[in-house]
C-alpha positions as CSV (number, residue, x, y, z in Angstrom):
1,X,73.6,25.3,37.3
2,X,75.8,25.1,40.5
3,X,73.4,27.5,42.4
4,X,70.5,25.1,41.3
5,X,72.9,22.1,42.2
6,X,73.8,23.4,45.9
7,X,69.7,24.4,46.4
8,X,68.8,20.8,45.4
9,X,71.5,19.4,47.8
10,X,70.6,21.6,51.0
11,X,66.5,20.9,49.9
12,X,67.4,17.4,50.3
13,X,69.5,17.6,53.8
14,X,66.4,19.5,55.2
15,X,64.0,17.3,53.8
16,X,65.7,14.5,55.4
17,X,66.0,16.3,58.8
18,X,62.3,17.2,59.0
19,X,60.9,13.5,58.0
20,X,64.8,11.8,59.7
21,X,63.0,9.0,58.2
22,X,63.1,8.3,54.6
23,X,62.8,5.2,52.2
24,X,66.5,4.7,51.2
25,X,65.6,3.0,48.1
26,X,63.4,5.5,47.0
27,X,65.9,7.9,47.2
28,X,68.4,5.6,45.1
29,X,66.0,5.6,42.4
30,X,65.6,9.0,42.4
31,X,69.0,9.5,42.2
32,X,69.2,7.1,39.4
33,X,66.6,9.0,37.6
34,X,68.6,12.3,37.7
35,X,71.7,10.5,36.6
36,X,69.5,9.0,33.3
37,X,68.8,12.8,33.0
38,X,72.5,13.9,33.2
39,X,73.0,10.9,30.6
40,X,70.4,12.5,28.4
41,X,71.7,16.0,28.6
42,X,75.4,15.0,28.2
43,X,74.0,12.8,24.7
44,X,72.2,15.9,23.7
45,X,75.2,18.0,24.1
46,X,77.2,15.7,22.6
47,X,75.4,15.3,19.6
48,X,75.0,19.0,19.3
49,X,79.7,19.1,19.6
50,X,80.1,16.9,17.0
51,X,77.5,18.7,15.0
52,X,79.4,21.7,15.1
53,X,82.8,19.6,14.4
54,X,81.0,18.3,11.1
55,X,80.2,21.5,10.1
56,X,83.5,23.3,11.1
57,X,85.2,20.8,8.5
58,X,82.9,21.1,5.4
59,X,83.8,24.5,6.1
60,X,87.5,24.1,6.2
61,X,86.9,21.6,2.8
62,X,84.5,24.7,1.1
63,X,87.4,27.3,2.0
64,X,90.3,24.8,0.7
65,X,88.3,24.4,-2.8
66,X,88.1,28.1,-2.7
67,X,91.4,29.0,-2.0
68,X,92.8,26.6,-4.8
69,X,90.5,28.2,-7.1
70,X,91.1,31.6,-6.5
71,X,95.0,30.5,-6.8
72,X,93.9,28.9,-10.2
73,X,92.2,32.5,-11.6
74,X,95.7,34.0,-10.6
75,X,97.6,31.9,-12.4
76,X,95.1,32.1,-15.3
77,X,95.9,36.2,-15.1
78,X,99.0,35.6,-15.4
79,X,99.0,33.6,-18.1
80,X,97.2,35.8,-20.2
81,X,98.6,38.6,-19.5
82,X,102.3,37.0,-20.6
83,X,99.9,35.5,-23.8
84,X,99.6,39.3,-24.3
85,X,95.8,38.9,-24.0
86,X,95.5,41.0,-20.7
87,X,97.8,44.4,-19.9
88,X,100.2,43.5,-17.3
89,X,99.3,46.1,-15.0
90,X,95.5,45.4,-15.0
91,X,96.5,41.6,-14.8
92,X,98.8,42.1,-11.9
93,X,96.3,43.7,-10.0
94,X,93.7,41.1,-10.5
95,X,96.1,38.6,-9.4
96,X,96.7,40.2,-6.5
97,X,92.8,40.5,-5.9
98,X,92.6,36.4,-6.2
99,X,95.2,36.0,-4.2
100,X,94.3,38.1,-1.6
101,X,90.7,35.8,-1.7
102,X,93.3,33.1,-1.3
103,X,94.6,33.9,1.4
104,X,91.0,35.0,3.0
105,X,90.3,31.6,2.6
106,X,93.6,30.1,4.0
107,X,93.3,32.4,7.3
108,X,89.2,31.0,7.5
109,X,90.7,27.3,7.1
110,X,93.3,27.8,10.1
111,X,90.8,29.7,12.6
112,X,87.9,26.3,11.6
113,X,90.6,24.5,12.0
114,X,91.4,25.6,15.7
115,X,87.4,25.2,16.2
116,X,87.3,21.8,15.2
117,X,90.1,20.9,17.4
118,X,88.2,22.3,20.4
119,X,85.1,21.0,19.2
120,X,87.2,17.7,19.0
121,X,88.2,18.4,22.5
122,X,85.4,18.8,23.9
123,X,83.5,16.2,22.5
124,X,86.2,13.9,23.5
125,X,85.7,14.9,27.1
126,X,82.2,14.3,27.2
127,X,82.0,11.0,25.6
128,X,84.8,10.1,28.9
129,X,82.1,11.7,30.9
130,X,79.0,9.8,29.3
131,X,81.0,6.0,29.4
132,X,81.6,7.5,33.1
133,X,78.1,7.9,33.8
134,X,76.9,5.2,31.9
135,X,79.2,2.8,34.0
136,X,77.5,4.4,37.0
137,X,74.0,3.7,35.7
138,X,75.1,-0.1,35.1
139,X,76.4,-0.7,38.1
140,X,73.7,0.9,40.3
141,X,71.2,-0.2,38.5
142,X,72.1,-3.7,39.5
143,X,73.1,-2.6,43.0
144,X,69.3,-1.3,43.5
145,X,67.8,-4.7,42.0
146,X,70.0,-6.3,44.4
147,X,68.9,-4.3,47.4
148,X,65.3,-4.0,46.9
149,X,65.2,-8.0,46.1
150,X,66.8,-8.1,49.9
151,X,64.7,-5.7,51.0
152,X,61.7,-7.8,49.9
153,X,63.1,-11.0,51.4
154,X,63.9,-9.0,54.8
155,X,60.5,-8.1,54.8
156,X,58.7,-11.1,54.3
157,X,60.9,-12.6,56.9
158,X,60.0,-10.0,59.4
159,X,56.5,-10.7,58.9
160,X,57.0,-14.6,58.9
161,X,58.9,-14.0,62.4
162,X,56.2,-12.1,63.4
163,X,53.3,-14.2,62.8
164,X,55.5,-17.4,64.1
165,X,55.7,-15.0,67.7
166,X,52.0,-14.0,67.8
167,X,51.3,-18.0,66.8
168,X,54.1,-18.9,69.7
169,X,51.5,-17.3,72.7
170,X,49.3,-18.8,75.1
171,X,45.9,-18.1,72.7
172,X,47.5,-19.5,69.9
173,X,48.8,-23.0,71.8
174,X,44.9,-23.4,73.4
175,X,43.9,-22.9,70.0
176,X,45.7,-24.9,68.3
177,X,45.3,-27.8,71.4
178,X,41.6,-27.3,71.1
179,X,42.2,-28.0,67.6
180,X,44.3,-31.2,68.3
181,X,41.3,-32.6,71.0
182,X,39.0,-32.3,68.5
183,X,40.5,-33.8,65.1
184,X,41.3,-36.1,68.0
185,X,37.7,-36.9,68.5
186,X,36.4,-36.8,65.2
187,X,39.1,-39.9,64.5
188,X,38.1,-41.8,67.2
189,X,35.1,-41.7,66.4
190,X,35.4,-42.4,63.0
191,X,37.2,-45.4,63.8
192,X,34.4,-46.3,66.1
193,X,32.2,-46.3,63.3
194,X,34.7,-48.9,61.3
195,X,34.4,-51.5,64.0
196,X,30.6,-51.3,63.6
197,X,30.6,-51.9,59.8
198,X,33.1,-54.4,60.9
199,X,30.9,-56.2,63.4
200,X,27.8,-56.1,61.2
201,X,30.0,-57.6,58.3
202,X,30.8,-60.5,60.6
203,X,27.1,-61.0,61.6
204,X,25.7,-60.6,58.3
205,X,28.6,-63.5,57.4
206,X,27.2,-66.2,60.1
207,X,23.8,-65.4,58.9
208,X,24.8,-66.4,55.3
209,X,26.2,-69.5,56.2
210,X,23.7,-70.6,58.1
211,X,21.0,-70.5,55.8
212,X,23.4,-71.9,53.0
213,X,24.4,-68.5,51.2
214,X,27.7,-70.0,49.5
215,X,25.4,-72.7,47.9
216,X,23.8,-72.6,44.8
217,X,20.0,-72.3,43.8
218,X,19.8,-75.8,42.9
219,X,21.6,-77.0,46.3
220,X,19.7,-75.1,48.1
221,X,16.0,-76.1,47.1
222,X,17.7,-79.8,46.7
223,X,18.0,-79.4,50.7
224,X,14.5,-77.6,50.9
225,X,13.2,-80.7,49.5
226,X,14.8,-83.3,51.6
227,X,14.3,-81.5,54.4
228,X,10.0,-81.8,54.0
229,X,10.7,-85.4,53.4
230,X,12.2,-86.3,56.9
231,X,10.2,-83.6,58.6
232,X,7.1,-86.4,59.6
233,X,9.9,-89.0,61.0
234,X,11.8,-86.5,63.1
235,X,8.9,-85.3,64.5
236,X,7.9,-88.8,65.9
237,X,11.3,-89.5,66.6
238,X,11.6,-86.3,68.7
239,X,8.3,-87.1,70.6
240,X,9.3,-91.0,71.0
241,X,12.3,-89.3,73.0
242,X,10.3,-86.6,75.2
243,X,7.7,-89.3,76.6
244,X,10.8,-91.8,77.6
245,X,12.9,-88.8,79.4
């Protein structure tokens, strides 16, 4: 695991020496990634501790029952053989055979004992080791948001400043001036166009009042009329005047 470890390391120092150029955030989240790995493996081994610890003390529970029963069938013996239902030699000596599984039993409950401490142990060490790692993974998780949402804001900056310089040279002012010379033009002209409409409006407003356009139908044939009854006597009255001048 170390050898693997130390490989890993000098593979990336050479890696970074032959490309001296490398995406830093990529490498952040690829640390990350082996870190969520670690975190995997450590919750794996874990699981596989406490597994053992559970085991170790249904163990040390089956050898207690045992040993209290075999201690039970002694006493039993015993019994009997004062009840003068079993010889006392015979019933000595299978006491002493229970007893002896007794003790078997005590001497398996102290060395699962001993195991489930140091399965204890260990398992205590790598949960501190997993809420290590899983601090880690918090806080550069949000470190690595942080710096690639600054990364994207440096970037689109340096473009922006870019473009603002390539808009900042000579080609870019003429353009933009021919630009301004001919919105300039297309205004004007415009405006030009207003005044006409304008001066037609005005025209086409003398023209209506001279013929009587704000009059009625009626008012206006009334004056029709009239008019073709004085037409004969200004006539004469006109021509009365031309042969005196």
């Amino acid at each position: 695991m170390l050898i693997q470890r130390f490989f890993k390391v000098v593979q990336s120092f050479l890696h970074a020496f032959v490309n001296k150029i490398q995406d830093p955030i990529l490498m952040a989240e690829q640390a990350m990634r082996d870190l969520k790995k670690d975190f995997d493996s450590s919750m794996n081994n874990l699981a596989e501790i406490k597994s053992l610890s559970i085991e170790t003390k249904n163990k040390i529970a089956e050898q207690t029952q045992i040993a209290k029963e075999y201690e039970k069938k002694a006493l039993t013996i015993l019994q009997k053989a004062q009840a003068g239902e079993l010889e006392q030699a015979n019933a000595d000596r299978l006491a002493s055979e229970a007893l002896k599984k007794k003790q078997n039993a005590i001497e398996n409950i102290k060395k699962f004992t001993l195991d489930a401490k140091n399965y204890d142990a260990m398992a205590e060490k790598l949960e501190s080791k997993i809420a290590t790692i899983k601090e880690q993974i918090i806080s550069w998780e949000s470190e690595i948001k942080t710096l690639k949402a600054r990364h994207k804001v440096a970037i689109t900056s340096k473009k922006m400043s870019k473009q603002l310089i390539s808009m900042s040279n000579n080609n870019a002012q003429a353009l933009l001036q021919s630009m301004k010379e001919k919105v300039d033009k297309e205004e004007a002209m415009a405006q030009a166009y207003d005044e006409m409409n304008l001066i037609e409006t005005d025209i086409d407003k003398e023209i209506n009042e001279a013929i009587g356009v704000n009059y009625s139908n009626e008012v206006q044939q009334s004056l029709i009329e009239l008019k073709k009854q004085i037409a004969p006597k200004y006539l004469i009255t006109q021509k009365e005047k031309e042969e005196k001048e």
